[in-house]
N, C-alpha and C positions, 0 to 999 in steps of 0.2 A: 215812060212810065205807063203803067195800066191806069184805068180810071178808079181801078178799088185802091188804092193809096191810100193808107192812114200815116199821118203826120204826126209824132208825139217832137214836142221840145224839150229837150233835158234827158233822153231816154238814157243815156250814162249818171245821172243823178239819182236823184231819189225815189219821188212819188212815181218820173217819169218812167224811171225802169220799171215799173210793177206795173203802168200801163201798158207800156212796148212787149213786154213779156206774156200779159194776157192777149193783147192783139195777134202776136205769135201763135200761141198757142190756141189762137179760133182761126189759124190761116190764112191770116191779113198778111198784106205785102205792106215793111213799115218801114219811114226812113225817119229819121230825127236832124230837128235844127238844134246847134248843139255850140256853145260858145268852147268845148274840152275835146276839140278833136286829136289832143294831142293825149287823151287820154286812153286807157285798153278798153274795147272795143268789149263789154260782156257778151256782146253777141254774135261776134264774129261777121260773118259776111251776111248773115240774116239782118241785117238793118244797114242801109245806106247814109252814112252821116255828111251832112250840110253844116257853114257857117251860115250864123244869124243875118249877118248883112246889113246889118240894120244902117249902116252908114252909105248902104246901095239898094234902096228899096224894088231897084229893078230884079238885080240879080234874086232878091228876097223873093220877090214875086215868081222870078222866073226856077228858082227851087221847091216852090211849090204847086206849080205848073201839073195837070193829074192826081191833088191831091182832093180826096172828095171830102174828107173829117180829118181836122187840125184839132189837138188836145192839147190844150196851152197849161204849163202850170211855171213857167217864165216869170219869179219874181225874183225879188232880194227884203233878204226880212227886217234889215237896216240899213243906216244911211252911214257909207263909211267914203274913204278917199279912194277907192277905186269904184263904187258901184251907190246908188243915191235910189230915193223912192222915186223920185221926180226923173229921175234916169228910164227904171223900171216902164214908169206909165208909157214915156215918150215911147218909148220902145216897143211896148205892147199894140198901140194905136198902130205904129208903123206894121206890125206884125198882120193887125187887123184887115188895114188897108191893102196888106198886099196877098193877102189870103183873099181878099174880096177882087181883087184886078186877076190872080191867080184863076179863080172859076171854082173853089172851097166850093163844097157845101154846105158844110156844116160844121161847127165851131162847138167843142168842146170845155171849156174855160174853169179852171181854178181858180175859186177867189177865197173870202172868206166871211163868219157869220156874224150880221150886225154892222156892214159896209154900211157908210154916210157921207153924202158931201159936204153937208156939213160940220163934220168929225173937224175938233181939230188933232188928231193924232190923223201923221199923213200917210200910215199904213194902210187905216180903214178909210179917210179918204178916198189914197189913189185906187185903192179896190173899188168902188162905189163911182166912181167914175169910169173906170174900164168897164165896169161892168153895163155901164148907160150906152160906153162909145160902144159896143157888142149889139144891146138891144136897138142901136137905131143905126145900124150898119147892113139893116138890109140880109144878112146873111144868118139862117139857122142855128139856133144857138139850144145851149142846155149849161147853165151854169151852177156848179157845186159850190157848196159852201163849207167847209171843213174848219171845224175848232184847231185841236193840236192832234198832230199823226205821230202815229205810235208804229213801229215797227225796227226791225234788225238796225236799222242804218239811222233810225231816232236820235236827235240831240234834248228835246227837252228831256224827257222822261229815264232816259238814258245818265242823264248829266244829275239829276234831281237822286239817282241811285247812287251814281258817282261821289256825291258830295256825303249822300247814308254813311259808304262806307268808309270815308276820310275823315269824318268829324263827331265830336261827342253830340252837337246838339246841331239844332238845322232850325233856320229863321224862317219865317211865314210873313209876308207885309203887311201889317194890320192883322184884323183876326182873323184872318186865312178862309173866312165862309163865302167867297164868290166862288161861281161854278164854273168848270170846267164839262166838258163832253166828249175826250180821247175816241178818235174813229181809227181801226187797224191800216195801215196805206193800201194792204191791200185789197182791204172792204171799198176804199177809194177807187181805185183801178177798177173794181169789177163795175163800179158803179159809171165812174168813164166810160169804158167800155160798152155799156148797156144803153147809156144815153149817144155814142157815136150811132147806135141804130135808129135812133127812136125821129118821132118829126113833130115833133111839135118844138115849141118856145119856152122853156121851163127853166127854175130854180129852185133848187131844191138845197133844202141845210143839210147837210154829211156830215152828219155828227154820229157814236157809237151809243151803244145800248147802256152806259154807265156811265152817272152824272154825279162826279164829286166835287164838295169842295176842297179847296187847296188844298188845306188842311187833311183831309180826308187823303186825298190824294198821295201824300207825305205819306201819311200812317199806313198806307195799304202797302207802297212800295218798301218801305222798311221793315212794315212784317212781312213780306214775303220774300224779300233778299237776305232774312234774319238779322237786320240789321238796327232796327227800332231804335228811336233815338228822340231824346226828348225835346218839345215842338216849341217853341215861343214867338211869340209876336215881337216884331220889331218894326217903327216907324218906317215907311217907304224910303225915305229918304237916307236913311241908317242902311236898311238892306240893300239900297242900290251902291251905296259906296262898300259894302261887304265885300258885293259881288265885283265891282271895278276891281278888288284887290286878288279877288280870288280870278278874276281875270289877266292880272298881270303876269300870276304864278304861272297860269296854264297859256298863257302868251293869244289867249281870245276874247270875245264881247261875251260874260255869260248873260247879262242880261242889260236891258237898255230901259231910261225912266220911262219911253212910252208903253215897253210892254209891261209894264207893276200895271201904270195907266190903264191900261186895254183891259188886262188879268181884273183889278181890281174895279172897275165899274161892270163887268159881268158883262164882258161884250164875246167871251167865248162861250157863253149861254143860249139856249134858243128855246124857247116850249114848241118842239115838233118833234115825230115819231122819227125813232132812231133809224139811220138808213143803212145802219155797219150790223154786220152780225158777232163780232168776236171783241169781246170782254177783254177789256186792258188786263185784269186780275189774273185769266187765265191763261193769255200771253206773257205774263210777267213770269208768271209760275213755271213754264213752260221753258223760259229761260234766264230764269235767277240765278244760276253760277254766271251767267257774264253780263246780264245785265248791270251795266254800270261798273264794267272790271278795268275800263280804261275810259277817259274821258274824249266826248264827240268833240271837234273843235270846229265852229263856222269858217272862223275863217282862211283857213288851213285846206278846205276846202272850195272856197272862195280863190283861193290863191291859184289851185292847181287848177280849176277851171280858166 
């Protein structure tokens, strides 16, 4: 390997493709740690794909051997019977450690906004601790922070259109006024991107230029898919068993009590200047014939990985 290597993990995924694909196209040589080798290659022979390892921290290390900027966006957004938070963390450490025995220089990292260790929700936990094991690892770091990402391959935003256009009325948990911050994935990537150069130690929120609440949020996607549909509040605890049902039909998790939890204490909120340039409203509009014409399924996706 050359010593300009950039490392994306997930680059067959989601966010990580819109990384790997900018790295491409600024003329980086890029390979991807990637658990879906068994998956089509969007890139063809422009990306060299590696297993995780994670169960051989040698070999881990020794695939990343030349690689100068690792861009980790390596989570799972629940805790199910093949994949856990606690899974995740361990994994990421191992990741860390062997990007560090590797000769990295510099660490790129996905997390998300309002990480704690003291959280007891063990999403933004284990984020808030990766994000410590990063800063005292010795190795150059730049850590983004992204609320919900919106784009072509999106499951919340997507699914939230989905349900506009299947049902008379669409439930909110509680009064639906905590805020969200929708960043484009690929306002994401450029911002990767732009921090794989940079040298200094930073953390920066990736949040986009429009801050609604839930509620809001509903209303914008329904009028712009023409699909507007009348909004009510329903107890958390009611909406989470809505969703387990409506989970059953479509054979996925559409949503889990920790994320009402997270959504409604306004922990995807942040007071900072938006770092995405492109408007959920104008992207939805852009593509409202299919937004939400088929339902994203996690873990369907999870599987084929």
């Amino acid at each position: 390997m050359s010593s300009d290597v950039h490392a994306v993990t997930g680059a067959f995924g989601y966010s990580g493709k819109y990384i790997a694909r900018r790295l491409l196209d600024a003329g980086r040589n890029v390979m991807t740690l990637t658990n879906s080798l068994h998956r089509g290659n969007p890139f063809g022979d422009r990306i060299r794909a590696h297993p995780f390892n994670f169960d051989n921290p040698g070999k881990l290390a020794e695939s990343l051997r030349g690689v100068s900027v690792l861009y980790n966006t390596y989570w799972v957004r629940f805790n199910h019977a093949g994949f856990t938070h606690a899974e995740a963390v361990r994994n990421t450490r191992l990741l860390f450690e062997a990007a560090q025995t590797a000769g990295v220089v510099r660490i790129v990292h996905v997390s998300i906004t309002n990480p704690s260790k003291e959280s007891d929700l063990e999403y933004f936990r284990g984020k808030a601790e990766l994000e410590e094991a990063l800063q005292t690892s010795g190795l150059a770091y730049s850590i983004l922070r992204p609320t919900v990402l919106f784009g072509k391959e999106d499951i919340l935003i997507n699914n939230i259109a989905w349900m506009l256009r299947r049902f008379p009325v669409f439930g909110v948990f509680g009064d639906g006024e905590y805020r969200l911050q929708p960043i484009y994935v690929d306002d994401l990537a450029r911002l990767a991107v732009e921090h794989g150069s940079g040298g200094d130690n930073v953390v920066v929120d990736a949040i986009g230029p429009e801050t609604f609440t839930y509620r809001q949020l509903v209303e914008s996607i329904g009028r712009i898919i023409e699909k507007a549909r009348p909004i009510v509040a329903v107890p958390p605890t009611i909406g989470y068993y809505v969703g387990a049902l409506v989970g059953k039909l479509v054979g996925d998790v559409v949503v889990t009590r920790a994320e009402i939890q997270g959504l409604m204490r306004g922990l995807l909120y942040v007071e900072s200047a938006p770092a995405g340039s492109t408007r959920l409203t104008d992207w939805a509009t852009d593509h409202k014939a299919t937004l939400g014409a088929r339902y994203a399924a996690e873990l369907s996706r999870r599987v084929r990985s």
